[in-house]
N, C-alpha and C positions, 0 to 999 in steps of 0.2 A: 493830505491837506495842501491846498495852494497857498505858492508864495504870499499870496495878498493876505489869505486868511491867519496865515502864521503873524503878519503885522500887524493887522486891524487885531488879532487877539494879543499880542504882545502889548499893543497901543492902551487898548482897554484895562488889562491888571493895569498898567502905569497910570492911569486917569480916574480908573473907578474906585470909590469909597464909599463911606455912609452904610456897611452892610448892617448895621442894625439901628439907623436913622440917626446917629449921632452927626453932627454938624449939619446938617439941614437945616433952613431956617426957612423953611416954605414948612408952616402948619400941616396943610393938606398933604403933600409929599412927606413928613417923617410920619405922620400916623397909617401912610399908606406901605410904606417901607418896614416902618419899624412893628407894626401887626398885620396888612393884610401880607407882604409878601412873605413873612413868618407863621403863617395860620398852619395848623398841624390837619392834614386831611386823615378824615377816618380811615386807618391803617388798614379797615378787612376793604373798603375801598382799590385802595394800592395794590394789593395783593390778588384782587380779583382782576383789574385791567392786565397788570404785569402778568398774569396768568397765560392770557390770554394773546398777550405778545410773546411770549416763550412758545405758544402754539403754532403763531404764524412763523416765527422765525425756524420753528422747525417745519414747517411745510416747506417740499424742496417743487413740488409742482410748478409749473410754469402757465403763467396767461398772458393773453395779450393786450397791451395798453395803446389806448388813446389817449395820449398825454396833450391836453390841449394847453400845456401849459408849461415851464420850464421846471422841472423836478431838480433834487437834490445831485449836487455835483459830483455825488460819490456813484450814484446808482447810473445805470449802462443808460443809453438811452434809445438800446431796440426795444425795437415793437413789441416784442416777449421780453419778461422780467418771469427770475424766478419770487412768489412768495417771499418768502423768504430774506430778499434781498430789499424788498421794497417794506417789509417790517422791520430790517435792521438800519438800514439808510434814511427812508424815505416818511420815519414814523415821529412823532415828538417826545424826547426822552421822556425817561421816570422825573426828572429832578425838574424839569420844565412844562412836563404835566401837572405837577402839584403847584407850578405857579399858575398856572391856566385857571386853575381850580381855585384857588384862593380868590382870584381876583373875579372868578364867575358868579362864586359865591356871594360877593360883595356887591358886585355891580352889574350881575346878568338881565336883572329885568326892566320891561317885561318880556321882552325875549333876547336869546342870540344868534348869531348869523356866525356860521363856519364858512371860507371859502377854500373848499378841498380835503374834502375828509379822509381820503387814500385807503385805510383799512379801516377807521373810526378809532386811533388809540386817542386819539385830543379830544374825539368828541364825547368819547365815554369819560374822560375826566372831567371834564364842562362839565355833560350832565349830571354825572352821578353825584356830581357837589353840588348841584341846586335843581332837587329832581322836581320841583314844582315850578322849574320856567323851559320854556319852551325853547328846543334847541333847535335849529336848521340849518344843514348843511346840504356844502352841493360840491358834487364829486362829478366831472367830466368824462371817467373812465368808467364804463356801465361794469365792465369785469371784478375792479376794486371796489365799486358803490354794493355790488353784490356781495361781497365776502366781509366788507363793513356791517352790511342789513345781516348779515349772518353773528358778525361779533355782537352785535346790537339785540339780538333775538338770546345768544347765550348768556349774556349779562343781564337779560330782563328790566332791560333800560323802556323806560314807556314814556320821557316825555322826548325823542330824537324825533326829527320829521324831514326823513331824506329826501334832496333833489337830484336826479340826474340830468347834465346836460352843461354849458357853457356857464360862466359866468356873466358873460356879457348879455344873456339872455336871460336869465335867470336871478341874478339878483335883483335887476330892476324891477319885475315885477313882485318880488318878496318885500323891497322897500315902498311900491306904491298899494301896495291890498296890506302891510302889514304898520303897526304904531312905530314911534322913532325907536330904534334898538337900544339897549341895555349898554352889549358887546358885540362887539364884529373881530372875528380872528382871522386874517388873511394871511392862508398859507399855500397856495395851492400855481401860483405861478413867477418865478422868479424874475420878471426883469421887471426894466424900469418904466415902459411907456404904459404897459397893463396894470401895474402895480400901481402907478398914480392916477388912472385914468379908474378904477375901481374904488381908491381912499377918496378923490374928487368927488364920487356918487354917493359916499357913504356921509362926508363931512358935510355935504349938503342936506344931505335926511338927517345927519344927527341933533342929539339935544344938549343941554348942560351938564349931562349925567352920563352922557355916552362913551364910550372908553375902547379904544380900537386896537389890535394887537397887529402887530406884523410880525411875522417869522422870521430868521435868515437875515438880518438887516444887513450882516459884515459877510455873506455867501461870497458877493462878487465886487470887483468897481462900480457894477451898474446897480447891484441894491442899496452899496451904499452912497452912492450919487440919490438914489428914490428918495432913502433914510433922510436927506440932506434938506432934498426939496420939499417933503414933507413935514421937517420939522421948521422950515420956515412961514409955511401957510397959513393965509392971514387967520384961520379961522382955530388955530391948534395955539394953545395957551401955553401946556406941561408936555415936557415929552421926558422916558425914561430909558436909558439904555440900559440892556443886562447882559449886553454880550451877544446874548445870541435873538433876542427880541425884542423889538420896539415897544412902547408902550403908549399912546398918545389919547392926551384929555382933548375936550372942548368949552372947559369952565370959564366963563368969562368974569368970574370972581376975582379970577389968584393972576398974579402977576407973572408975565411970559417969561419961563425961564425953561432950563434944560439941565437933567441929571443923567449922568455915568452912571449906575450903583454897581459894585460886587453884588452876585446872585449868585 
């Protein structure tokens, strides 16, 4: 772990609170704290994706990636990655899949947008928590979109609907053929000029109900310089920190504020 990240986590236990919504005084934020991000996901759930991750992290095979995008600071960044590596690094824990899931649950429709699905462990927790809305993700690396479309086929996941190819190509035409999104989870490149330049296209398409996740927010200076400039944007009302993930509304209801929580 980088010095910065040692801070920015040290920073966060000192700052965050409210884990079970107590002191909140934003209505909409303690009901969403104190139940959506406590919602208990069906356990034979967990235990089929986690399966499944136990598979890849034991495949010791090696493929080659096209990382069109700034990956996880732990994983190597030649051209070859083993499996492996890229399911232990480069995947969304157990403990931050089940928040994925709660809050897809709640606010996925009528669809959701993944940017970066790397093996599919996030996008099988999306979906399998709200298997009646339509999941899409886009994966950059044709090597990892494969072996995803692979987890996806062993889970018998049927509503996932893979893109291969950039994002800058690719989401725009998902947001102009498809209605304003539910959720959008952007995980799939880590700096700051792409990072805001992809949340600017999304917060344009979104709606009142729309709810945007970012990964890694405390990864680097530069995600959280992104995190920074993002929660200041004229158009973002609530933002939620959890440590390791952003959280951001569009409601023009509730009053502009910004929460820390333990998660």
């Amino acid at each position: 772990m980088t010095f910065f990240r040692v801070v920015a986590y040290l920073r966060y236990l000192i700052l965050s609170g409210h884990r079970k919504g107590h002191g909140i005084h934003s209505p909409f934020v303690y009901d969403l704290v104190s139940r959506v991000f406590r919602n208990k996901l069906d356990p034979d759930i967990v235990l089929y994706i986690e399966k499944i991750r136990r598979k890849m992290i034991s495949d010791t095979s090696t493929i080659e990636i096209n990382d069109l995008g700034a990956g996880s600071v732990k994983a190597k960044y030649d051209k070859k990655r083993k499996v492996s590596e890229i399911a232990r690094y480069s995947s969304v824990s157990r403990k931050y899949g089940i928040l994925l899931s709660s809050i897809s649950k709640e606010f996925g429709k009528p669809y959701m947008i993944e940017l970066g699905t790397s093996l599919g462990i996030s996008t099988m927790y999306m979906a399998l928590a709200s298997p009646d809305t339509l999941m899409i993700t886009i994966e950059g690396c044709s090597k990892t979109a494969r072996i995803a479309s692979e987890n996806f086929d062993q889970a018998k996941v049927k509503n996932i609907e893979l893109h291969k190819g950039s994002f800058d190509e690719v989401l725009p035409e998902i947001l102009d053929s498809c209605k304003t999104p539910g959720l959008v989870f952007i995980d799939g490149n880590h700096r700051r000029e792409p990072l805001l330049r992809y949340f600017a296209l999304i917060a344009d398409n979104s709606g009142n109900n729309t709810v945007v996740i970012i990964d890694d927010i405390s990864l680097s200076q530069e995600m959280a310089q992104a995190w920074r400039e993002i929660k200041s944007h004229s158009k973002v009302s609530v933002t939620i920190d959890t440590g390791r993930m952003g959280v951001v509304f569009f409601r023009e209801s509730i009053n502009r504020n910004h929460f820390i929580v333990r998660y």
